[in-house]
N, C-alpha and C positions, 0 to 999 in steps of 0.2 A: 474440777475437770473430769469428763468422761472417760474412765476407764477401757479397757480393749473392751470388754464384753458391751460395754453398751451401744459400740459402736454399730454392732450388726442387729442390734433389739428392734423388734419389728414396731415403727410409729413412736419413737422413739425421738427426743429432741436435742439437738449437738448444741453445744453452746459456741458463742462466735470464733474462737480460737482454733475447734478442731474442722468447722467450718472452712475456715481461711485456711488450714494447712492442708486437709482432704483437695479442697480447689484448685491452689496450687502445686499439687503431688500430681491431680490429674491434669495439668496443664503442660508439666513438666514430661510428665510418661507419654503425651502424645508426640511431643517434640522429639524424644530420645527414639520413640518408633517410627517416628518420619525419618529423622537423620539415619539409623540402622538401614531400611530398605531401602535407602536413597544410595546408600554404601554398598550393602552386601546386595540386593536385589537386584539396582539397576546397574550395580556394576561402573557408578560415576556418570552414566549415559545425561545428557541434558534434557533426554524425555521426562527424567524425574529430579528437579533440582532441591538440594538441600535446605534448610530454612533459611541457615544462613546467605545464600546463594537469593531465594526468594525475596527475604530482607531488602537485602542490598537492592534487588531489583523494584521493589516498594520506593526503594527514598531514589531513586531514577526516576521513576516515574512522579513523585511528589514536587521534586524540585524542579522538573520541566513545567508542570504546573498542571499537566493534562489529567493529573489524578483529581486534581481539585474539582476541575469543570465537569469532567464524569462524570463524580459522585452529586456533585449539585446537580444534573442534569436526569440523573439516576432518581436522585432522591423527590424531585420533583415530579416525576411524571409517578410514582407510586405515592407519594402524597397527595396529590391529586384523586388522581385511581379512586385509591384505597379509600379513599375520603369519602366519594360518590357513594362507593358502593357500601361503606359501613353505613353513612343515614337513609339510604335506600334499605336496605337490611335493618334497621332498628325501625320504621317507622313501620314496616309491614310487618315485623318478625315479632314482635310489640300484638301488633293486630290480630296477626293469625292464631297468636300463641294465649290472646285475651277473649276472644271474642268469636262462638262457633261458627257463624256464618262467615265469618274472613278465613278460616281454617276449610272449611269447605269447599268456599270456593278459589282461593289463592294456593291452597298448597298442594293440590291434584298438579296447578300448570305450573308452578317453581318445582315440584318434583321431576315433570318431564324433563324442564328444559335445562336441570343441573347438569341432564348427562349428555346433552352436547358438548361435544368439546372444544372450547373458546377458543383454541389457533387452530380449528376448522372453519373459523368464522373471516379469519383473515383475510381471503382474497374479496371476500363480502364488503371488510372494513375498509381497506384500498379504497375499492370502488365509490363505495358512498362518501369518505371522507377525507380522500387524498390521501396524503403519503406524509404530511406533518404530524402534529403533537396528537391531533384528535383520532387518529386510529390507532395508535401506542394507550393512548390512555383511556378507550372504550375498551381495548383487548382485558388490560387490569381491571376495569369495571364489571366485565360481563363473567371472567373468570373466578372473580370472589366473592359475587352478590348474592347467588344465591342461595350458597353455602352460608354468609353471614344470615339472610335470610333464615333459614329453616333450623341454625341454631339458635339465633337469636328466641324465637318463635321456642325452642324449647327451655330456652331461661326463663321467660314470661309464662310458659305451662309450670314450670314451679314454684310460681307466688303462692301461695295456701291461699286455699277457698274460704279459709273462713277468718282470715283479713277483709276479701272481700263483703263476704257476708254482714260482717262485722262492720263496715265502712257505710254500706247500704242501712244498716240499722241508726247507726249515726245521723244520717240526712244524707250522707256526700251522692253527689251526682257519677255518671260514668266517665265526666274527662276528669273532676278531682279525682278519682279515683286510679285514674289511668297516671297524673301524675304526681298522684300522692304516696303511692300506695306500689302499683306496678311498677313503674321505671324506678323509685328508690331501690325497690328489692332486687330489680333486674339488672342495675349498675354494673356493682362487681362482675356478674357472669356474663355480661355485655363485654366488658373488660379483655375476660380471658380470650371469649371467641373471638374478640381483633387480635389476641396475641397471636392465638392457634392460626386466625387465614391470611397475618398478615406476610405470612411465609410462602401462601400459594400467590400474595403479589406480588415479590421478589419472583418465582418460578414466573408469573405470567409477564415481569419486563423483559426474561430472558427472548422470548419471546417477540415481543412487543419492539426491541432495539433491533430485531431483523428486516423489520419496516423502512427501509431507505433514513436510518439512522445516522450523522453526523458525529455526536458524541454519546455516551454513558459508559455504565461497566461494563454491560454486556457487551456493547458495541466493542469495546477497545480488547474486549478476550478474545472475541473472532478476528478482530483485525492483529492482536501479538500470533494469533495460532497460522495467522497464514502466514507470517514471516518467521514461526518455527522458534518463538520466542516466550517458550514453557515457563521460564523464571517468572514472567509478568503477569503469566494467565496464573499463577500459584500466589502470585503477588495480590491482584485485584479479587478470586476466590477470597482472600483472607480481608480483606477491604468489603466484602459480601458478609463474609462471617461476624466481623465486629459489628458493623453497622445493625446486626440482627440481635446482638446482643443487647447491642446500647437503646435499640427499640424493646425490646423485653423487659430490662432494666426501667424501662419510664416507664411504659404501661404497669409494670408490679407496682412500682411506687404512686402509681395514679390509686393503684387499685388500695395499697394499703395507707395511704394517706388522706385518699379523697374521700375513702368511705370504711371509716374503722369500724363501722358497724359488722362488716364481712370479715372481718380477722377471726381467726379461729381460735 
């Protein structure tokens, strides 16, 4: 077992025991700092409710059933989204990042148009595509694409040249190449950058549920906030939180399962 000093050893590796206790130490510390200011700061006020207080307003809302439909309805329109816009992002990000002429001319106009800002696009999206699923789930497509885009593009500038080289010497053509060679090595770091933008899709449903929305989570935090009903918006925040986690949790395991070549 790891001693204290090795605790703080810089690149340094915990074995699973002080793993799982660190974890739950800081899971524990966040809890006791929310319940402290929830006491001493708000003074009890219901603008800041206690966990426990949250809690309880979790399984109210689970057991009317409305938490269910949300998160299904939630989780679908960023599955969707996200979906688009990662294999829009890995086929160009792929290209630009393999081959000079798609880097030339693709990443001059995915550099403009990253810095528009995708819920300035909204009354755009309205217009064109009504007020149902397809302009919620254009908003998540247009906000994360082309950020997957132009990192993608830089996982695929770090294949070594001289794989390449090396492949060409061989016989291989340019699409074996591309998928013998390229996307094997560009998996993993494909990987990560869904983990990295798959949190500006969460940010871009926020968004996106302001659309003449019926149900999801965001929908139902604006609709507890107008009835002044903080427990529930602390409640479904922490239904956002896990759900983020339990997405990182797969993608790690994708990434160290699916391709243990990338373990370090």
């Amino acid at each position: 077992m790891a001693g204290p000093g090795t605790l703080l050893a810089l690149r340094s590796e915990l074995d699973a025991r002080w793993q799982s206790m660190l974890g739950v130490a800081g899971v524990l510390g966040l809890l006791a700092g929310w319940q402290l200011v929830a006491w001493t700061v708000a003074g009890g006020s219901f603008l800041l409710p206690t966990p426990v207080q949250t809690v309880r307003a979790l399984g109210e809302l689970a057991s009317s059933g409305e938490l269910w439909s949300d998160m299904l309805a939630s989780v679908q329109r960023v599955g969707i989204g996200y979906g688009i816009s990662l294999a829009i992002g890995i086929v160009f990000g792929v290209a630009i990042g393999s081959m000079a002429a798609a880097e030339a001319f693709f990443e001059p106009q995915f550099g403009l148009l990253r810095y528009i800002p995708a819920s300035a696009l909204t009354p755009l999206f309205l217009l064109w595509l009504g007020i149902d699923e397809p302009p919620k789930i254009a908003l998540i497509v247009v906000g994360t694409v082309f950020y997957n885009i132009l990192m993608v593009a830089d996982v695929a500038r770090s294949v070594p040249t001289t794989l390449i080289n090396a492949s060409y010497t061989l016989g291989a053509n340019r699409r074996t190449i591309l998928r013998r060679v390229v996307l094997p090595h560009s998996w993993p770091g494909i990987i990560d950058v869904a983990r990295i933008n798959l949190a500006a899709a969460w940010l871009m449903l926020v968004v996106a549920e302001l659309l003449a929305a019926q149900e999801g989570l965001a929908f139902r935090i604006i609709r507890a906030q107008r009835f002044r009903q903080v427990d529930r918006m602390f409640a479904l925040l922490l239904v956002f939180g896990a759900i983020g986690i339990v997405s990182d949790v797969v993608l790690r395991a994708v990434k160290k399962y699916g391709f243990p070549w990338a373990r370090p």
